[in-house]
N, C-alpha and C positions, 0 to 999 in steps of 0.2 A: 494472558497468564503471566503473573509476577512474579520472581521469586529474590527471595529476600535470604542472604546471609551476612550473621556479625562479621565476619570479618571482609566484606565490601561495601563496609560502610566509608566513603570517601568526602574528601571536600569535592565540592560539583566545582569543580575547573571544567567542567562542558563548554561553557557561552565564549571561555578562549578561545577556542579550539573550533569553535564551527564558524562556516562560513552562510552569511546570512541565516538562512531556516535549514539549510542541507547539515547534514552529519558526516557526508561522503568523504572517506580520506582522500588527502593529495598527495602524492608520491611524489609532486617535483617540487614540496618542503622541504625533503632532504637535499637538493642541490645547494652546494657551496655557493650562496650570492649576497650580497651586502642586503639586498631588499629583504631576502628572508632572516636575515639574521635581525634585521630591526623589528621584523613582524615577532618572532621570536622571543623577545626580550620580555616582553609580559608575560610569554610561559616560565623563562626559567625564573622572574623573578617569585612568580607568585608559589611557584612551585618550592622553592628555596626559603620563601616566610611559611610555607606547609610543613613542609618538613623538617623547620628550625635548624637550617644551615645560615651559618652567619657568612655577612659578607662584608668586604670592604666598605664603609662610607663612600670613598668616591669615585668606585665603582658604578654604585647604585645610583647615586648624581650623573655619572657621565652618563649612563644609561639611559636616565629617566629625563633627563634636559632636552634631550634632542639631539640631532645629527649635526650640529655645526664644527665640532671638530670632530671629525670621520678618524682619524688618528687614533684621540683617546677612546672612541666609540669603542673601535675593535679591538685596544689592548685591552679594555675595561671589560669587553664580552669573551675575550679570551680567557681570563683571569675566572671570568664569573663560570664559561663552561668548563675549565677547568678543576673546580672546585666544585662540580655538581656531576663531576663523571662517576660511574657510565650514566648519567643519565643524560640526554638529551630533550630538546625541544621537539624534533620529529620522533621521538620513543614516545615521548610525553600524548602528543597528539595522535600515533596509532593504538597506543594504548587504550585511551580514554575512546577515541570510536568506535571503538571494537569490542571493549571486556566484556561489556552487557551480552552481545551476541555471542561471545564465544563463550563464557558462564550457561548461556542457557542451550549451545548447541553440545558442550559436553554435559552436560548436568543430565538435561533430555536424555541425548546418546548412551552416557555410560548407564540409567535407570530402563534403559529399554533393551541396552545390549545384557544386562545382568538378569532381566526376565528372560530373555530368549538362551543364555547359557544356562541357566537353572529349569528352563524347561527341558532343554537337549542334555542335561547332565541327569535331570531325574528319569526323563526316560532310559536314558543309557544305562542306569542306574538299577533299575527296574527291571529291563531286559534282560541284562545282566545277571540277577539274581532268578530270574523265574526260570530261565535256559541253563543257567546252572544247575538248579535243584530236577526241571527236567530232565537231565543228561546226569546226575545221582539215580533217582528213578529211575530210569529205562535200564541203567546199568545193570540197578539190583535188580529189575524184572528180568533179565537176559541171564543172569544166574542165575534164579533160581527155576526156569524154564528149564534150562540146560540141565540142571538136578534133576526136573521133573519127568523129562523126557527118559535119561538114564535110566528110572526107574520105575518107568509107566509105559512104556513104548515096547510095541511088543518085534521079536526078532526080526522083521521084514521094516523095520522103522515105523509103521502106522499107529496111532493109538486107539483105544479100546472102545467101541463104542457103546458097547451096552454094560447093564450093572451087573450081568452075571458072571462078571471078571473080576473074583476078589484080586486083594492085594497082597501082593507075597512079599509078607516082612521079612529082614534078615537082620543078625547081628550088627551088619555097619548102615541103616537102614530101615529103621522103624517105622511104625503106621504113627507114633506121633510125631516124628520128623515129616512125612510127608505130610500129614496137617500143618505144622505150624509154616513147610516150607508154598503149599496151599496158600493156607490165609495171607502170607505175604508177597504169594504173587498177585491175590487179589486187591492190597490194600497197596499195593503198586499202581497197579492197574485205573483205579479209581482215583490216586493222587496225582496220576499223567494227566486223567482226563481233565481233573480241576486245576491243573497247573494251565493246561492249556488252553481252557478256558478264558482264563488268565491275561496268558499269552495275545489272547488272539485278540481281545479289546486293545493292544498295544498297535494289532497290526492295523485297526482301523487308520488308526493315524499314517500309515504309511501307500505308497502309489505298487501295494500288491495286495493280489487276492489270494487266498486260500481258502477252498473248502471245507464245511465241514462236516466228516461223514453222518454224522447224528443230529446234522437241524432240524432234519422233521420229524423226529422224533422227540426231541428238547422241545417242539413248538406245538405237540400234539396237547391234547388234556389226559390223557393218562402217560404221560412219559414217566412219572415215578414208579410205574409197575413196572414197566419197557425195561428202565434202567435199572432196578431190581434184578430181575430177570436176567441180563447183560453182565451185569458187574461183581453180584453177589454169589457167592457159594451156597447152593441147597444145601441145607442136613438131610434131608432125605437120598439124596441122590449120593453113590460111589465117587471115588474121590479122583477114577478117572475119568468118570462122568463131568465133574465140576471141571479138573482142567481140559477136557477137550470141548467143553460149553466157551467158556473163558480163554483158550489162545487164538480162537480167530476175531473176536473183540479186544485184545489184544494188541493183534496186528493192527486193525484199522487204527486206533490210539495211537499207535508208537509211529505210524505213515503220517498221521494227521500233527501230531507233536514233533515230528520232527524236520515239517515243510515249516512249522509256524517256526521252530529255533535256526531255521536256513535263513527264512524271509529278515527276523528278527536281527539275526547274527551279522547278516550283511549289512544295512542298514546300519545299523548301531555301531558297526563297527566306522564304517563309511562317515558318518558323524562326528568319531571319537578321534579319526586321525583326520579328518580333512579341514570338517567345518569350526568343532569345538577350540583346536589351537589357533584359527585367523580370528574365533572371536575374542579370544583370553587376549592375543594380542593386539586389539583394536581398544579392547577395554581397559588395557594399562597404558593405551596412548594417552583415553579420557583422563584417569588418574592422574596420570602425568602431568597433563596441561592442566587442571585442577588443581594441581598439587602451584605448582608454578607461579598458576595467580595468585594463590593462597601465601607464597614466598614473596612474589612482587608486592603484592599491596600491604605486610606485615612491615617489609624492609623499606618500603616508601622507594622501591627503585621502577617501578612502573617499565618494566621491561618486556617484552614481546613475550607473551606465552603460550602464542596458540602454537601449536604441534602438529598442525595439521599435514606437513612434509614428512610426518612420521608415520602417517598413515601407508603409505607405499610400502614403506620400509619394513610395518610391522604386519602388513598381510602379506608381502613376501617372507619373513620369518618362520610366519604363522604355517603358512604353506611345507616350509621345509623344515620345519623342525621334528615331524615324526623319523624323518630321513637321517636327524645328527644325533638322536636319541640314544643310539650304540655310541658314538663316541663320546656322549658325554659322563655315560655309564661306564667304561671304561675309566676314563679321564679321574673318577673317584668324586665327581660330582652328583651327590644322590637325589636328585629333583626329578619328581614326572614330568612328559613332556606337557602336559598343561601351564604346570610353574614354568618352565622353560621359553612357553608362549607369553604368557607374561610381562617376564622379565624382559622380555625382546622388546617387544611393545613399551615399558614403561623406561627403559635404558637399553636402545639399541646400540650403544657404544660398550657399555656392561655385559651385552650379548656378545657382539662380536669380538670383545676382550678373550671371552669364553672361547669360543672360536678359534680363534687364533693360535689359543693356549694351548686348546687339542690338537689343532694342524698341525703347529709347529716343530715338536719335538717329529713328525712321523716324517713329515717333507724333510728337515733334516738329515731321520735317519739315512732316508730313500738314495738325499743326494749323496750320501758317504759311500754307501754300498758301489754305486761303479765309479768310484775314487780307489774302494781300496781291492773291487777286484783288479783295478788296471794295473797299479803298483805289484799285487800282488802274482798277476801273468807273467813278469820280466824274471822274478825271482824263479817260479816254478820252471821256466825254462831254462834259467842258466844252471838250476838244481840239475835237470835230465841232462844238459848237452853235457855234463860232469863225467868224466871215465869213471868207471867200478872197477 
């Protein structure tokens, strides 16, 4: 697999740079020795007619001649890395081994870490919303039960079971109040069950079970009579008839709806503070180094990009950032702790700037505090040893 972008399009300085057929970097390039600085010498020159830095004439002569005067060699090579800083012939050389593999380990990384956050983000998302609107609904159902009961429930608290119990309207308390407060305990009732319907396709995804009371009857061939019957208000039947039909169907719903927004709540939640901020900041590591080479190879400075020592730094971040999320809320800085994962990730110096900026003033205060009770104890005593 290839991947190709405009702005790494490079001169191939490769064949400098490798040793026989290997790519393998050498770390002991970088040592200070006159052999490496002559192997060298075709880096930085070639790198220097690349990048249209001019050089001395006889410079480039002492260079290119040979080693017989070792003198002007190395003032000539001083002169030349001098005038090509920062860049170096060992920058030059890990650079070019490396960019390919690291282009394609964050490219990969950050496109596969950005599917796995937008999946945990739309389920959280999701959940969020379907548990929400269940937890509206159940609410409204529990009021107007509580209405229902007040005015249908006979003196020993039971309700009524047969239709020979009309209903006894009153002035604050009409028979079309208890219809319409009826009908919306039923379309409650029936929007729990579809919500958590809902719900519960969410919990496949997850390492828990919940039951549910109505599978076999959802998998029967006449569950739409079933569920008629269940969920719907007769017109022929009294209207304490209907809701004592309808609150033990009810109950089961509101048990069954409210294991799924436990299961759901936990999870999701456990996602939203644990996992979701070590990956924002792993993914602004990729950004970062991305971003990096995308500066090195614009700037012709071919400087070390990879970031990979950032990785540490930004899943420990990541970890602890739901933890500083009050202080940064405080602090007058309005970011969620996502943005805040982030940010760690892609400037963990920017992060702990932030950091610091919160600590700072409180550890201060703390240290003044028994500074100036102490000061303050000599005074209060030489006040009481005082005659009145």
């Amino acid at each position: 697999m290839r991947f190709t972008f405009s702005w790494l399009r490079l001169p191939d300085l490769r064949p400098l740079f490798a040793k026989g057929t290997s790519r393998a970097f050498d770390p002991n390039a970088a040592l200070p020795s006159f052999e490496n600085m002559t192997r060298d010498v075709d880096v930085l020159l070639s790198y220097a007619a690349t990048a249209g830095i001019s050089l001395q004439d006889a410079d480039v002569t002492n260079l290119t001649s040979g080693e017989n005067n070792k003198t002007a060699f190395i003032l000539s090579y001083s002169r030349v890395a001098l005038a090509l800083i920062p860049v170096t012939a060992f920058a030059l050389r890990k650079f070019f081994a490396s960019y390919r593999q690291n282009v394609r380990f964050y490219v990969i990384g950050g496109i596969l870490l950005s599917i796995i956050v937008i999946f945990f983000s739309l389920f959280t998302f999701i959940s969020t919303a379907i548990s929400d609107s269940l937890r509206t609904e159940i609410d409204l159902a529990n009021s107007k039960i509580v209405n229902l009961l007040t005015h249908l429930a006979n003196k020993d608290g039971t309700l009524p079971q047969s239709n020979s119990t009309p209903f006894a309207a009153s002035t604050n308390y009409s028979l079309q109040d208890l219809t319409m407060d009826l009908q919306q305990f039923a379309t409650s009732l029936r929007s729990i069950d579809s919500r958590a319907k809902q719900l519960h396709r969410l919990v496949y995804l997850l390492p828990v079970t919940v039951i549910d009371p109505f599978e076999q009857i959802r998998l029967s061939p006449d569950s739409a009579d079933h569920f008629h019957d269940m969920f719907q208000l007769k017109a022929e039947d009294q209207p304490e008839s209907n809701f004592a039909r309808l609150l033990p169907t009810y109950q089961r719903v509101r048990e069954y709806a409210q294991n799924l927004r436990d299961a759901v709540t936990f999870w999701s939640g456990g996602v939203a503070t644990s996992i979701l901020p070590v990956l924002y900041a792993i993914l602004g590591v990729c950004a970062l180094s991305l971003r990096r080479m995308q500066v090195a190879i614009r700037d012709k400075t071919f400087s070390d990009s990879s970031a990979k020592e950032h990785m540490v730094v930004a899943v420990i971040a990541g970890m602890m950032i739901t933890l500083f999320s009050g202080l940064f809320s405080t602090s007058g800085l309005a970011l969620p702790p996502l943005a805040l994962a982030f940010l760690a990730g892609y400037s963990s110096d920017a992060f702990f700037r932030i950091l610091e900026g919160v600590i700072g003033p409180r550890a201060a205060s703390a240290a003044n505090q028994p500074a100036n009770s102490a000061e303050a104890r000599p005074a209060a005593m030489a006040t009481a040893a005082q005659p009145t």
